[in-house]
N, C-alpha and C positions, 0 to 999 in steps of 0.2 A: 409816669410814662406808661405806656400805651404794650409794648410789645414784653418777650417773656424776661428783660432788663428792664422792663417798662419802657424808657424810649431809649436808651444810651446806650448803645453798641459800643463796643468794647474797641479802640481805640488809642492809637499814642497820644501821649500827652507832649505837646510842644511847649510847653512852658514850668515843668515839671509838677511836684506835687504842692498841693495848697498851702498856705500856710494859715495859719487859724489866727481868725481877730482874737485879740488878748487885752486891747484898749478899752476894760468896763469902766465907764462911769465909779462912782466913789458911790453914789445913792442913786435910787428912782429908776425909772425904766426910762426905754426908750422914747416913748412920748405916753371909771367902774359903777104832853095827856096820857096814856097808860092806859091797859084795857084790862077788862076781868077775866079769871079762869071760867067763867065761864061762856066764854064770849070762845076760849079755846074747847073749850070739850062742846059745843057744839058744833066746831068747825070739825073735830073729829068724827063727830057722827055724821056730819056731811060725808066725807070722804067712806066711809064705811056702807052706808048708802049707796051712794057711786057705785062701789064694788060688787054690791049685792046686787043693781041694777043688769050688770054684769055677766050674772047669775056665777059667780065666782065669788071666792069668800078669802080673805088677808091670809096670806100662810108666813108661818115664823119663819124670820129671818134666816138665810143659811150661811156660811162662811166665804164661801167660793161665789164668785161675782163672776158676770153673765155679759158679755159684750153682744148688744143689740144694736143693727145699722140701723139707721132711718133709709128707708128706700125713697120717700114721697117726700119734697115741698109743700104739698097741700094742710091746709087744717082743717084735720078730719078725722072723724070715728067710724067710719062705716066699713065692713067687713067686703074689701073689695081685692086681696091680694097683695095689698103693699102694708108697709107697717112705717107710719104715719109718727113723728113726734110724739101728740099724743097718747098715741098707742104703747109706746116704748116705755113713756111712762107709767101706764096703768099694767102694763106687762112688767114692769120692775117694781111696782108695787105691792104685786098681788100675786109673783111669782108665776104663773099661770100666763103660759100661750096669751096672743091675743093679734089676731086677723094674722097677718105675717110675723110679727113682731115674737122671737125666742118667751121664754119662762124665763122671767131673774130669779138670779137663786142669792141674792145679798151683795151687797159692794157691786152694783153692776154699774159698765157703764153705756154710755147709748152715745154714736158714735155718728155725726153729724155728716152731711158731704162737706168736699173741703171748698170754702168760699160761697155756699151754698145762701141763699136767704130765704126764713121761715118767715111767712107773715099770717100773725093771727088775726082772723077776725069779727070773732064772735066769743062771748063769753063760755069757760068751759064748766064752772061750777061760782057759786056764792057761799062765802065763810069770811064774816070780817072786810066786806067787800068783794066784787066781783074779780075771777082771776081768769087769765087765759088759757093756762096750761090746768091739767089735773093735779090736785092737790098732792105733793110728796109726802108720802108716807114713811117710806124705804130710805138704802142707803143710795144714792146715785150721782154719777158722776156726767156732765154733759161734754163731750170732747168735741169743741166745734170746728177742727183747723180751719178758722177762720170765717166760720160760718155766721151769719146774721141772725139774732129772733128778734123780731120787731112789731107791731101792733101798727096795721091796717088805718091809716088816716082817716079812713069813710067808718072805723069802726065805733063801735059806745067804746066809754071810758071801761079799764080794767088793766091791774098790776098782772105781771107775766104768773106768775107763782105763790106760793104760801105752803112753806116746810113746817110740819108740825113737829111736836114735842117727840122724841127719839126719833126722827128721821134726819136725815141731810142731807145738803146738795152741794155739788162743787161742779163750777164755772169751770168750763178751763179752754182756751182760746178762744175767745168768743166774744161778737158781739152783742149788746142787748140794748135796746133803744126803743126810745117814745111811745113808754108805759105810762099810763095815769089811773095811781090809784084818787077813784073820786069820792064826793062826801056819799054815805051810805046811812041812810036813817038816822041823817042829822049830825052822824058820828064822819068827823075827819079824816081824809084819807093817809093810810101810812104805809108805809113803803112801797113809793111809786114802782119799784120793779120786782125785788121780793120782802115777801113779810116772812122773818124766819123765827118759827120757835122751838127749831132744831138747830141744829150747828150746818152753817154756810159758809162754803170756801171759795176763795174768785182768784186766777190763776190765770196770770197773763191774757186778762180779758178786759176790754173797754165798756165802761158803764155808764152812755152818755145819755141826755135827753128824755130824763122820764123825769115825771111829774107825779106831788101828794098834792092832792088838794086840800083846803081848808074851806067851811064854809062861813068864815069872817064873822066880823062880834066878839071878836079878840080871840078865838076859837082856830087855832092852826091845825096844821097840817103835818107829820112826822114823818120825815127819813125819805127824800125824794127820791134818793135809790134804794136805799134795804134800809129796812129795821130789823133787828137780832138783838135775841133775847136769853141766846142760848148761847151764843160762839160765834166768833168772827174771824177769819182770816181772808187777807185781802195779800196778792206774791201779786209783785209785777204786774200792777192791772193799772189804769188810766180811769177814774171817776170824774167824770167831765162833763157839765152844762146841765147839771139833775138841779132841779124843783122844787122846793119846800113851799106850797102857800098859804100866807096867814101875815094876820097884823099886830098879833099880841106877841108871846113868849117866846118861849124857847123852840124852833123850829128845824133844826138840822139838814140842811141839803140836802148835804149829800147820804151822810150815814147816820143812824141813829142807833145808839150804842145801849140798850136797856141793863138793869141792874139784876147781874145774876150773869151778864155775858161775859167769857173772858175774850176779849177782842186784841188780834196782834197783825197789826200792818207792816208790810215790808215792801221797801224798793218800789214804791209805789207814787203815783203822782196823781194828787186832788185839784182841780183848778176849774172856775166859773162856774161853780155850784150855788146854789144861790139860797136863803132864809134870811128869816129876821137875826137870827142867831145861830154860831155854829155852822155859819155856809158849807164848810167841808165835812166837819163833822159834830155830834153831840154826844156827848159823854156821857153815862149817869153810872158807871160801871165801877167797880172797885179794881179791874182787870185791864186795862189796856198798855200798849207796850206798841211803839213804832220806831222803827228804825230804818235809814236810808232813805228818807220818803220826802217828797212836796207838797206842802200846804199851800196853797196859794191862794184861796178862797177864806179862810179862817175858822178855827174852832172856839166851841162852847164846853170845854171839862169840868163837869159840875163833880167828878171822881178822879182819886190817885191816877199819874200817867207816869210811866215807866219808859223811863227816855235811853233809848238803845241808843243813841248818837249819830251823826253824820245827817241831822231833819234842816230842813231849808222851811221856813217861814216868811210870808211877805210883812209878816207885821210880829207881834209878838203872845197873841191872842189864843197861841197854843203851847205855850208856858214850854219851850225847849230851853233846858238849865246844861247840858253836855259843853263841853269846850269844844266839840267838833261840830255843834251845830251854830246854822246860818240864819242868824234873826233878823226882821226888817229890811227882806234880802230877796230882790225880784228876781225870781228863773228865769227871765226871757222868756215864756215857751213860746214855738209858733204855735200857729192852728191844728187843731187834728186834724191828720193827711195821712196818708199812706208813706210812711218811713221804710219799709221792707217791712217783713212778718207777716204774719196772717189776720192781727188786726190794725185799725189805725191806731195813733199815736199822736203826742203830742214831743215833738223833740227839742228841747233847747239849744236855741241860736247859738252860732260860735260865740266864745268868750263869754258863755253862760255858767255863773259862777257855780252851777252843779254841777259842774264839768269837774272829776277827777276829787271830788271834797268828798266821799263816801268810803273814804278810808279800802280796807280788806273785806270787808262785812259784807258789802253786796253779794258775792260770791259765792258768801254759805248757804241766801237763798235762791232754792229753784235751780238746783243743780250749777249756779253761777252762769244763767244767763236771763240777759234782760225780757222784755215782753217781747220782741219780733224775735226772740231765739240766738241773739247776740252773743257769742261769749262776753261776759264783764271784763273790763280792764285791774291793774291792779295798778295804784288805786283805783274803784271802780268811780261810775255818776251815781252822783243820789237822783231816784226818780225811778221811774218804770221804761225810762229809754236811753240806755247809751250812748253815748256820742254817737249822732249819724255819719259815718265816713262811709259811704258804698265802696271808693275805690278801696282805700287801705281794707275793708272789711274783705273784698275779693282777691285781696294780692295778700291778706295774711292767710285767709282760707287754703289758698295755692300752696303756699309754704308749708301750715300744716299738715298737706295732704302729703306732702314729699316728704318732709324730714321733723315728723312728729317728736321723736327726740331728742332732738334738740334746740329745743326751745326752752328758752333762761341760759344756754350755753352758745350758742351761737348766732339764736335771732330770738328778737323779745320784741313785743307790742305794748308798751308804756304811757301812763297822761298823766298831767298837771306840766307839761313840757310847756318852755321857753324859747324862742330865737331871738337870742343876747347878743343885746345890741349896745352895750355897754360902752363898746369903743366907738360907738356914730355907726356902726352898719353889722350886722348879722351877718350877710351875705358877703364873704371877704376874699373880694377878685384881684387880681394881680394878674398886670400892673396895673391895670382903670388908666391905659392912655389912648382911650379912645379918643380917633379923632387929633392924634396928637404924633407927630412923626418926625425928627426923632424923639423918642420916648426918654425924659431926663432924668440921668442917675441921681439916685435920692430924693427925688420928687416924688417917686411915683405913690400914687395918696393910696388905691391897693394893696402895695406889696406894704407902708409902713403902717396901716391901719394894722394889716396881720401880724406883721413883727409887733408889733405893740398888743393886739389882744393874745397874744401866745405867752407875753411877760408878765401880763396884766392878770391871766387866768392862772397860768404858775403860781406867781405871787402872790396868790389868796390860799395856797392849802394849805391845809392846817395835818395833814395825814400822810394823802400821797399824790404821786405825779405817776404819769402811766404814759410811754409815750415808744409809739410803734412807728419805723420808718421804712423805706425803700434805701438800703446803702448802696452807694456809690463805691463799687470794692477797689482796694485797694491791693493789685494784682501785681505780683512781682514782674520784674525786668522792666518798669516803668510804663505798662501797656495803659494805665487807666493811670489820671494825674490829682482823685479826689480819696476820699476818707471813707470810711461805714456808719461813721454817725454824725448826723449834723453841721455841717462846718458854717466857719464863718459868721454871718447876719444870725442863721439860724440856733448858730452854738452861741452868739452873742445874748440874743434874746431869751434862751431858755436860761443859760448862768444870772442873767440880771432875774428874772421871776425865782428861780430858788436863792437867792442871797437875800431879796427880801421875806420868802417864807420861812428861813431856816433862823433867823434875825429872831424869829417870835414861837419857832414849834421846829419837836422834832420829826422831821418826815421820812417815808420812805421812796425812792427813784427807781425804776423799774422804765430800763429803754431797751426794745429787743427791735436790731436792723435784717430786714431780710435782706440776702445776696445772692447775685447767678454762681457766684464760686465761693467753696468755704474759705480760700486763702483769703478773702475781704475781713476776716477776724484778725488779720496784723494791725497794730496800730491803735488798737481799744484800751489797750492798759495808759499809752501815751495820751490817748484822746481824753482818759479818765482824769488822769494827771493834771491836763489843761483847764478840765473843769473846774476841777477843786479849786485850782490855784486861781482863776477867775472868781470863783464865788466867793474865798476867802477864810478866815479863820471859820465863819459859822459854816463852813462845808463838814463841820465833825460833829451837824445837828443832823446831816442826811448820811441814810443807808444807801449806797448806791447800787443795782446790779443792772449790769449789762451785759446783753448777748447779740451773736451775730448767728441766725440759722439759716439751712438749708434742709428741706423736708424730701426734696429729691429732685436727680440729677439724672439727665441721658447724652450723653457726650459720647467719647473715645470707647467707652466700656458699651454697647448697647446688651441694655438688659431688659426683658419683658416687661411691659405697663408700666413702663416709667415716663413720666411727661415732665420736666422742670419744674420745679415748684419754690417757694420760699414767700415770705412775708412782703406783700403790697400794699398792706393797709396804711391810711397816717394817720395815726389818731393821739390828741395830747389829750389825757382824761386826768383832772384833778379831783380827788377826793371822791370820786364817782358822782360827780353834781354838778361838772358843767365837761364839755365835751368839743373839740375843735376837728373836723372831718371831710376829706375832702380829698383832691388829686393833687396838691401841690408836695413834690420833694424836700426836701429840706438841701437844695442845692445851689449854694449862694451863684455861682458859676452862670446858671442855667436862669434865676428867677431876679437877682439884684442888682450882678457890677456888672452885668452885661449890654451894651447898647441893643440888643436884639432879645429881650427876654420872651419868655413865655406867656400867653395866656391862660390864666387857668383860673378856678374856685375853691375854697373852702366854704364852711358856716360854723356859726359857733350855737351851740345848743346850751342851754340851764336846765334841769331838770330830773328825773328817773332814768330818762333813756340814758343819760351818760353811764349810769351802773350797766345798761345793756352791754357797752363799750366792754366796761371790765370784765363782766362776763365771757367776753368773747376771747379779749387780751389772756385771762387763764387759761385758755386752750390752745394757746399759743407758746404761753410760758409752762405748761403740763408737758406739753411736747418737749420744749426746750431742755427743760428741766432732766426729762428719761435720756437724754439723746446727746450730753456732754461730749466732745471731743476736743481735743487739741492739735489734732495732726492736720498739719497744712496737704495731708493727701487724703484726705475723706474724701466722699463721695458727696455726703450728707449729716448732717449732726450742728451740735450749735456748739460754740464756746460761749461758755459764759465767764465773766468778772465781776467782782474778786472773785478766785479761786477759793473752793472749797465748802459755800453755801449756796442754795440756788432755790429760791422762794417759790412755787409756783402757783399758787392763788394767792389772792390779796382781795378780799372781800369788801366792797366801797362802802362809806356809811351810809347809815339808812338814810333813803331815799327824801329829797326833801320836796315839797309841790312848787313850780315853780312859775305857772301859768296855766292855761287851758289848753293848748296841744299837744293832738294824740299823732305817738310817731311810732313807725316802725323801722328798727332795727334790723337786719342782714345780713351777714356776714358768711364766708365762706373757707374752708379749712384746704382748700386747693389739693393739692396731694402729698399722700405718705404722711399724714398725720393722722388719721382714725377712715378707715378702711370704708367704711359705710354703717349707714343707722341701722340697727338692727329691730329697730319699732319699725320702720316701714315698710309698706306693703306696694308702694307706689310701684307701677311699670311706666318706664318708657317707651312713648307711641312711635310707632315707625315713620322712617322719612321717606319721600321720594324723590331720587335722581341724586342719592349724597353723594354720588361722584360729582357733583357741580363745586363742591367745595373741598375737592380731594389736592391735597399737595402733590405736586407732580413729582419731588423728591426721592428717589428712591431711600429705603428703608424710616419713613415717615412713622412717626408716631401715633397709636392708635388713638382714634376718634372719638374720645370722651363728648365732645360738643353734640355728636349728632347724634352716635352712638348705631353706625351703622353695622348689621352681621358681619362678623361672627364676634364684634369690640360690645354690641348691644348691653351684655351681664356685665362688666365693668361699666360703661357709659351708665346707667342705670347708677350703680353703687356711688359712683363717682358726684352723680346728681344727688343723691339723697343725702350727702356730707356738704354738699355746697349751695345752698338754699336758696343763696344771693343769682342763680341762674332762675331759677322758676321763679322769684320775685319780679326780676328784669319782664319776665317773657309776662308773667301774670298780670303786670303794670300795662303793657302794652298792648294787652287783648282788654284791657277794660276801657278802650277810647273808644270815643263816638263822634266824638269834631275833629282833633287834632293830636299830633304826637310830633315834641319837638327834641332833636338830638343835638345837643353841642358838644363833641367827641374829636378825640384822637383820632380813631379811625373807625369804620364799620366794615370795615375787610383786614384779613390777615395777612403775617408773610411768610413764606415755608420757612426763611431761615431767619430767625431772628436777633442770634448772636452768634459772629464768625467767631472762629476758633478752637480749641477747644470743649465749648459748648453748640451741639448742633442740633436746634430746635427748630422741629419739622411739626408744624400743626397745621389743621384745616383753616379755609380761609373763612369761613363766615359760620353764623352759628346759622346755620339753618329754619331750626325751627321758628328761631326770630322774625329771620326773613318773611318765612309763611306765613307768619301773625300780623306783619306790617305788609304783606300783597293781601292777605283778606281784611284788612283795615281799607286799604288805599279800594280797593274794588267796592268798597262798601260806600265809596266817596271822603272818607279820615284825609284831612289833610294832613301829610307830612313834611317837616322844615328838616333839613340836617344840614352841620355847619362842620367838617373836619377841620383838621391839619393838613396843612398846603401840600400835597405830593411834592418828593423829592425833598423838603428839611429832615435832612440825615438822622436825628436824632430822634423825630418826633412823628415817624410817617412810615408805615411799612408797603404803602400804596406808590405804583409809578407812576399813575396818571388816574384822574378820575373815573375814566369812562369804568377800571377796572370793578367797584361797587355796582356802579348804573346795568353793568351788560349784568353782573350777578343779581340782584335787585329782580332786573327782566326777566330772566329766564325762570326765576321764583314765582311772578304772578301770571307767565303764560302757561303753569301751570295747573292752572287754576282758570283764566280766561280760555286757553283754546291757542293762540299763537303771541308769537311774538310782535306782531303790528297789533292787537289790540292791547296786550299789557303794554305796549310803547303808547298807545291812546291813555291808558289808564295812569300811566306817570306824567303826562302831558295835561291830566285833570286835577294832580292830586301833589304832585312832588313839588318843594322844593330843595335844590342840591349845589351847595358851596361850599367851594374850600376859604378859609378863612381870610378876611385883612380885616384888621384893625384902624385903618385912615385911608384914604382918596389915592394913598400911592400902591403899586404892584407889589412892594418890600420895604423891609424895613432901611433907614437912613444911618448912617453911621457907624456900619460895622460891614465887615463882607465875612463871605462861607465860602472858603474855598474858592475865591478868588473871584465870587460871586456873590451879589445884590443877595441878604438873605429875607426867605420868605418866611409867611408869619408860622409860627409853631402852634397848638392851638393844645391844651392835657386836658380840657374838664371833662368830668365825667358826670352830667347833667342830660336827664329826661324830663319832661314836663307834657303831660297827658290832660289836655279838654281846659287846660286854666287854671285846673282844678286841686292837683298834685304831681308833684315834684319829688328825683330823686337826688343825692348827690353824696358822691362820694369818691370812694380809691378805684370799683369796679367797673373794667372796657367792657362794651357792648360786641365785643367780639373776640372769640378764642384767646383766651389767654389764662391758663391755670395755676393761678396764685392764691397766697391767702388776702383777700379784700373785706371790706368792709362797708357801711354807709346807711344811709336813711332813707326812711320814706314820709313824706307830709303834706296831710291833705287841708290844706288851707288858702282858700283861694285870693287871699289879702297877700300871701308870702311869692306866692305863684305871680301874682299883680309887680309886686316888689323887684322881683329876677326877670320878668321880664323889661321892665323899664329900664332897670340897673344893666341887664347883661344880655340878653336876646335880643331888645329891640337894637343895643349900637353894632351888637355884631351881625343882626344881618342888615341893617342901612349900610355898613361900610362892603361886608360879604357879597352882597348880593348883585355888586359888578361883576364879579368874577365868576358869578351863578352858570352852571349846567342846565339844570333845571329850575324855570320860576313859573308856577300854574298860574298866577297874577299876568305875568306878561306872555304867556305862552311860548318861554323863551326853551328853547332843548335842542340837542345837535341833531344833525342828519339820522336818522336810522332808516337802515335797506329796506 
């Protein structure tokens, strides 16, 4: 539910209190060539040469390194005021000024413009073949953010470099392309881009389309991008589409690995490099070591290989012997493009089995991020690119920026994830009568699909169950007529999954209910009793503890900063390895023996993120656990049962892979559990006009949502504990086509539970607001599907127009008035309250002595096609602890729309406010 009971106002019960099914089944659920030295010592006196030409002479090396800009594109040596590529180089050589370019004093490095591209074209010296750049001498590092060097199509043949004996050079963000080392006095050209006979490092850089030649007669060509002979290291680079030419031996594409070098590949990806042999790479080393990496081209190891683990291989031709590597085993890649980062990439298609197979190991190199500057997942991708998720990648950026600390405690970004579909559907709606009026009891394929995957996912653990709900409190003098945990179908279905896990393992049960009032803790020791006694003798194979919390409460006592809080989330997590999350209660009442139930969704998840779950669930039970009470006059605090122990982490087993999707996790600690992150630095930006969402209530509760003066320092704190707000909002500024809501509601109500509890919040989160009018101005089409105004339980809204006028006055200001944002919603909106069939309400029950209308709980976004949210979290003021997912998959996205977006707005979309399709909208002045 939706509001700060979620939807259930507190209420007589006419028919008293529940009684609980007790009729379990006996078994089963409810329904799973080589050259000489002296071929080098005269390339040295070349270069010595050079310098002298110079009239400057090599000065020894110094410790302190020298950061030199390139000022010029041009390639050039001529003393004109700028300092030139080349220049940098012979200035880091020879320590010594040169035209603009600083003196390097050792370790220097020469600092490119960012996206800049260097084209050389003319030869700069001859040593072992002609080369573009001046010979390295020194130590030097090229920092290209993303800059190009590339060789002149109209130019002669010539490799970019040649590092000589104690010199070296390290690559780092950068392009390098269509170098050709050619035949040179007969002798074959070797390493198309660099020939190193110092130690070469290449660092998140791409090394595509250069060419060695061979002059044939059986007579090849070595290392179409480097030869090294001294050292190799290759972090998160992309070796792609390099050259080796010849028709005899041994020829190496892409790399050429001489003996004497000790060479170590990481997180890296080889693919279409082309020889006779050794397309990716050739071996002749007693030194090489890779790990994390893609082969895809093949190797030639003619020397020991030291297999760090997690290699992907298309074939087997580079002898990976680890049990964590992938032999005979296609990466998918697509084409090099531009993936994000400063250089291209090659990125593996979804359900590219490098996805999430790279163990923890990625992450130790290169600071643990990929080549476009990814952070690595854990497990990370083998290869040199991370799964490309732009949205998750900007909507987990968001969250880091807010609440840096806690991350692995309350929101986590996980891969090798599954949507388990074990029971016929992943996606588990209830009741699925679309189309169907009245909607018949025990039919509904929805609501039994979930009861069955809730028994079915129980029933497999071997450990533990973890299972977080919304109670239904049970309030003295008969005001509420339900339970705190569970009841009925849903107590049915959870005792049938633990009778058959406790049949074979001893587990542990761990259920915490949040309540608007702590008296909802009566009745738990009885409710415990029930369990057992359904599950049966093997109940004495499970540990059970259970709690009923309240994190905080503003009623009769008002007291500063206090806004109602307690437990929203619903999440059944077994074993930390599969995960069931979503807006559905556990309210038989409300979702099963009711002729008028609820619409609403869950999904079930296999994989790592279910531990995120757990995660999150200990900081719920951390709290629990400090904040024990028993007094039915607390304000706040939990009971828990049995008396006397109170667990409060429970760490899931390790993580198992369970497919190739990457999800992110959210959750949020609502209030009066941990005050604010004290990692973050994050400010809240200021609103304008937050009187448009101000409750008119007198002594209203302060404005954590928008966070206006003098509430801004708490709003702020309040945000950096609750992550799942700046996810929502970060989700929704990342659309470009479309943004669709299937919600409760997108407006608030000042009171949301009579009585004793008097819960005054703002009506609309604001900032949202203004993320969805500069969407819609931008041309974003928006769908939004609520809960009917007026279904008492499930609607804080009295009529529609009350979102639409709020909506309006958010993008006029922004447009300028209100008839042009009434233009702009007339381009871009559409706005329906919900039905599910061709009739105005539901058939076969009344409310109040009236036809009832549809109720609508999910808690579903869906952004460009592309990603999807879902879970316990309203898109509008309500400060609970929630929870849910983010996943970017646009096969899943495809799935929830045909399954649940496309029938609710074919039935909705009679009852439509707004439809920009037919240009349908009420009157405005």
């Amino acid at each position: 539910m939706g509001n700060q009971f979620d939807d259930a106002r507190i209420r007589p019960s006419h028919s008293g209190k529940y009684q609980f099914l007790r009729k379990i089944p006996a078994s089963g659920g409810l329904h799973r060539a080589r050259f000489s030295a002296a071929a080098t010592a005269l390339l040295t006196a070349t270069a010595l040469l050079s310098a002298a030409a110079l009239g400057v002479a090599a000065a020894p090396a110094a410790h302190a390194g020298t950061t030199i800009v390139v000022t010029t594109t041009a390639d050039e040596t001529v003393n004109d005021g700028n300092c030139s590529l080349e220049e940098a180089i012979q200035a880091a050589n020879t320590h010594r000024p040169v035209d603009a370019c600083p003196a390097g004093s050792g370790g220097d490095t020469i600092v490119l413009a960012a996206g800049a591209r260097y084209t050389l074209n003319s030869i700069n010296n001859n040593g072992e073949g002609p080369n573009g750049l001046p010979v390295v001498t020194g130590a030097i590092t090229i920092s290209g953010k993303g800059a190009t060097i590339t060789r002149s199509g109209a130019a002669p043949q010539f490799r970019m470099a040649v590092v000589l004996a104690g010199g070296s050079l390290t690559l780092k963000d950068l392009t390098v392309s269509n170098f050709d080392s050619p035949v040179s006095n007969g002798t074959p050209g070797i390493g198309g881009a660099v020939l190193a006979h110092g130690s070469l490092s290449v660092i998140r850089s791409t090394i595509s389309g250069n060419r060695a030649e061979g002059p044939g007669g059986g007579v090849d060509a070595r290392g179409g991008a480097f030869w090294a002979d001294a050292g190799l290291t290759v972090t998160n680079s992309t070796i792609t589409g390099n050259t080796a030419v010849g028709t005899g031996g041994s020829v190496g594409g892409g790399i050429i690995i001489r003996p004497g070098s000790a060479a170590t590949i990481t997180s890296s990806t080889f693919s279409g490099n082309s020889g006779n042999n050794g397309a990716d790479i050739e071996s002749e080393t007693g030194s090489l070591t890779i790990t994390d990496t893609i082969m895809a081209s093949g190797c030639l190891l003619e020397g020991p290989l030291t297999d760090g683990g997690h290699n992907l291989d298309t074939g087997t031709s580079c002898h990976f012997t680890a049990g964590t590597d992938l032999q005979n085993t296609d990466p998918q890649l697509g084409a090099l493009a531009d993936n994000g980062g400063p250089t291209r990439t090659e990125a593996p298609a979804p359900g590219s089995p490098a996805f999430a197979s790279g163990g923890d190991t990625c992450p130790a190199a290169d600071d643990g991020i990929d080549q476009r500057g990814v952070r690595r997942g854990h497990p990370c991708d083998i290869g040199a690119v991370e799964d490309v998720s732009p949205y998750l990648d900007q909507i987990e950026a968001a969250v880091k920026n807010v609440s840096p600390g806690l991350e692995h405690q309350v929101w986590e970004r996980t891969r090798g994830n599954k949507l388990d579909d074990s029971t016929g559907d992943w996606l588990l709606q209830t009741p699925q009568c679309w189309g169907t009026n009245p909607c018949p009891l025990f039919q509904r394929p929805g609501t039994v699909r979930l009861l069955d995957k809730i028994t079915s996912n129980i029933a497999a653990a071997t450990y533990s169950v973890d299972i977080t709900t919304l109670g239904c409190p049970n309030i003295p003098f008969g005001l509420a007529g339900c339970d705190p945990m569970p009841d009925w179908a849903f107590e049915t279905a959870i005792a049938l999954g633990l009778r058959q896990a406790a049949a074979t393992h001893r587990i542990r049960v761990r259920i915490l209910s949040g309540a608007a009032l702590f008296e909802a803790a009566s009745g738990v020791e009885r409710w415990l009793s029930g369990l057992k006694n359904a599950i049966g003798a093997d109940a004495s194979n499970i540990t059970f503890q259970l709690a009923v919390m309240t994190t905080s409460t503003a009623g009769k006592r008002p007291r500063a900063n206090y806004t109602p809080s307690w437990n929203h989330s619903k999440l059944i997590v077994v074993d930390g390895r599969t995960v069931i999350t979503g807006g559905v209660n556990a309210f038989t009442g409300q979702y099963v023996t009711t002729p008028t139930p609820v619409t609403d969704i869950m999904m079930a998840v296999r994989g790592p993120a279910a531990a995120s779950a757990t995660y999150f669930i200990n900081q719920l039970w951390g709290w629990a656990c400090a904040h024990i009470t028993y007094s039915k006059f607390a304000d706040e605090g939990a009971s828990v049962y049995p008396k006397g122990t109170c667990v409060a982490t429970l760490p899931p087993l390790p993580p198992e892979k369970a497919g190739h999707l990457d999800m992110l996790e959210v959750g949020g600690l609502g209030v009066g559990i941990k005050a604010k992150d004290p990692a973050s630095n994050f400010r809240l930006p200021p609103v304008r006009q937050v009187q448009d969402a101000k409750c008119d209530i007198h002594g209203a509760d302060k404005d954590l949502a928008n966070g206006p003066a003098p509430y801004a320092a708490q709003a702020r704190d309040y945000w950096t504990v609750n992550p799942e707000e700046t996810a929502l909002l970060a989700m929704v500024a990342t659309a470009r086509q479309s943004v669709t809501f299937s919600q409760q509601d997108l407006y608030g109500g000042c009171l949301y539970i009579a009585g004793p509890i008097a819960s005054k919040q703002p009506l609309g989160y604001l900032r949202m607001l203004d993320t969805l009018a500069t969407k819609m101005i931008q041309g974003v089409k928006v769908r939004i599907v609520i809960s009917t105004p007026g279904v008492t339980n499930y609607s804080d809204m009295k009529n529609m127009s009350q979102f639409s006028d709020l909506l309006r006055k958010r993008i006029a200001l922004q447009t300028g008035s209100l008839a042009s944002a009434e233009q702009v919603m007339d381009r871009t909106l559409q706005y329906a309250s919900l039905r599910s069939s061709d009739l105005a309400a539901w058939t076969g029950g009344t409310c109040g002595g009236h036809a009832c209308l549809y109720a609508l709980h999910s808690k579903l976004i869906v952004v460009d096609g592309q990603v999807f949210f879902i879970g316990s979290k309203n898109a509008y003021p309500a400060f609970l602890q929630d929870d849910g997912y983010y996943v970017e998959d646009p096969a899943a996205v495809a799935h929830i729309t045909s399954e649940f977006l496309d029938p609710e707005w074919t039935y909705s979309k009679a009852d439509a406010v707004y439809d920009w399709q037919t240009h349908k909208h009420p009157r405005f002045p």
